[in-house]
N, C-alpha and C positions, 0 to 999 in steps of 0.2 A: 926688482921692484916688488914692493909688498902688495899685491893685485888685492889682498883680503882686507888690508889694514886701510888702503884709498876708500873703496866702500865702505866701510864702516865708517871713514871718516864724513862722506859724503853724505850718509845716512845721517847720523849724527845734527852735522848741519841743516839738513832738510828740516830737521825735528825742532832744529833750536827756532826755525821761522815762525815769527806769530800766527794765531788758525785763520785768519782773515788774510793777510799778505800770503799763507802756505797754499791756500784754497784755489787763490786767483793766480796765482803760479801756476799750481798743478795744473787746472785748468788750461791755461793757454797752450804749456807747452804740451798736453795731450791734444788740443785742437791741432795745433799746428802739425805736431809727429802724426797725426792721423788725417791731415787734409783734409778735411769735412767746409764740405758745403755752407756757408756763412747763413745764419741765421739770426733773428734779434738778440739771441745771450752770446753768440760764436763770435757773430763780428768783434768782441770786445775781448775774445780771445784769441782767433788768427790773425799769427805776427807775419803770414807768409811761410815761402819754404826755407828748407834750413840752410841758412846762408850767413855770410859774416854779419847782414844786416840785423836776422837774427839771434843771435849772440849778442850782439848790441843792445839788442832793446828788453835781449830777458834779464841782462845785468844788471841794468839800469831798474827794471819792472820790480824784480827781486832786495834792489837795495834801497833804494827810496820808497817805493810802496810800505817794505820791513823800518825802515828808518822813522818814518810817518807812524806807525801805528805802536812802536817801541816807544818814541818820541811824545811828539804831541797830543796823541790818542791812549797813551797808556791809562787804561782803565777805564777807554770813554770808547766802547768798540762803536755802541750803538750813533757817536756821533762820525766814525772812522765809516759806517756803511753806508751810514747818508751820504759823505761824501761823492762814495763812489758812485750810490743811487744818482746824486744831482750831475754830476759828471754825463751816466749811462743818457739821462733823461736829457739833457741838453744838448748833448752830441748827437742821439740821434734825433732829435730835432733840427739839428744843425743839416746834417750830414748828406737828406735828398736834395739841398737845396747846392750844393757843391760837387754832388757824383762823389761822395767817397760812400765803401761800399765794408772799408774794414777797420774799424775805428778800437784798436787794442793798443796801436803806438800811439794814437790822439789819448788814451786814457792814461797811458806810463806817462807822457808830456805832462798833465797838468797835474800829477801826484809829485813829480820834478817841480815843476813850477811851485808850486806852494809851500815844500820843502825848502825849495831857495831861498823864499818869501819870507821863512818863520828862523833863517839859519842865516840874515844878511849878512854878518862878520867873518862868518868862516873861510878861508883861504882856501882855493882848491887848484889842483893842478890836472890839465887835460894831455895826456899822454907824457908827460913830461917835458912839453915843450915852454905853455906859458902858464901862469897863475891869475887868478879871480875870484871876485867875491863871487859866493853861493846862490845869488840872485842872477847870474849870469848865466848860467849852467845850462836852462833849456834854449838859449839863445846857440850858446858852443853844439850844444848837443844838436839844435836844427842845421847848423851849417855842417856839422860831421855826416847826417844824414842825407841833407841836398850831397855832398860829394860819395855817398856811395848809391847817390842817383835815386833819391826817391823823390816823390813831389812835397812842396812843401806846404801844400794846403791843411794836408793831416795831421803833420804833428803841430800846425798853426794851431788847428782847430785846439789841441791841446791844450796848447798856451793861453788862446783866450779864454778856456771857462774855464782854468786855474785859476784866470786873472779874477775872471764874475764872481769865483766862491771865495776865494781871500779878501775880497771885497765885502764880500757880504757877510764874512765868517767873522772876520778879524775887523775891518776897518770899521761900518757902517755901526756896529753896536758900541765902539769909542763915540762916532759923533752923536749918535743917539742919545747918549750918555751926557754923553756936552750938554746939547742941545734939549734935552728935556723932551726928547721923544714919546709919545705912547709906546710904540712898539722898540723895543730894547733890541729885540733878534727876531730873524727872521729864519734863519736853519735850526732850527728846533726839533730832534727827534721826536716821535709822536713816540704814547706812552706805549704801546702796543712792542714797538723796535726797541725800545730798553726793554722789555718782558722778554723778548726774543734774544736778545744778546745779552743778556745780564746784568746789565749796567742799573746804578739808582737814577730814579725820575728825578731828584733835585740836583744832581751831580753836574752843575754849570760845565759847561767849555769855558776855560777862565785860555789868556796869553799867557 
């Protein structure tokens, strides 16, 4: 076994990850490889200790979050960090009213969720057993987790402010649109977060 050429390949991959999905990787699995005590930015990186549930959710964390910002964010980072901003701000608003205390698999659910959301047609297959459309995914993904015995409040939480932000991302500026709305959008990076990420101020979130 080429022990040199695996690394390298592994490196390699690391490298191909967008700097926003690389960041919040790196992050978690250093929280978690180093157990540190949960704090307001940690909660949203410890997945637990290292166990198959882990593997699990850094897959998932790694390929959808990378999907997302490949995807539907390509070139829009400054509206890719709002995301995660409104996700962070919501959940932990959410989160003393429920007792969850480590909200990192509530933030991979609803990057899942909205990727579902933007991909309805795609056919996917969960271990090889059955197939489903891409919107079904955090639904499969929550009962894989209830069976390796986690609670399912958490990645709940997930799935509902995925649901809030495709709502409010995607749906709410069609009927606005219809409808003859004053306000067109309401998740609008402020100018400040495109200066910071690079992205141009008139560079619409289009579908």
């Amino acid at each position: 076994m080429d022990v040199g050429g695996a690394i390298a390949g592994a490196g390699e991959g690391y490298t191909d990850i967008p700097i926003i999905s690389r960041l919040y990787f790196t992050g978690a699995f250093l929280t978690t490889a180093g157990g540190q005590i949960w704090r307001l930015i940690t909660t949203y990186l410890f997945f637990g200790m290292f166990s198959i549930d882990f593997l699990f959710h850094m897959y998932f964390l790694v390929r959808y979050c990378r999907m997302l910002e490949e995807g539907d964010f390509r070139g829009k980072t400054a509206h890719f960090v709002l995301m995660i901003m409104f996700g962070v701000i919501f959940m932990t608003g959410v989160a003393p009213f429920v007792s969850v205390h480590f909200l990192g698999s509530s933030l991979t659910f609803m990057m899942v969720y909205v990727w579902g959301r933007r991909n309805e047609d795609m056919r996917m297959s969960f271990l090889g057993f059955f197939t489903f459309n891409a919107p079904y995914l955090p639904w499969v993904m929550l009962m894989f987790s209830v069976l390796l015995g986690n609670p399912v409040t958490i990645d709940a939480i997930g799935i509902l402010v995925g649901h809030t932000y495709y709502f409010l991302e995607y749906v709410y500026p069609a009927v606005a649109e219809i409808r003859g709305w004053r306000v067109k959008r309401i998740l609008e990076p402020p100018r400040v977060l495109h200066w910071i990420c690079g992205t141009p101020i008139d560079h619409l979130h289009q579908d």
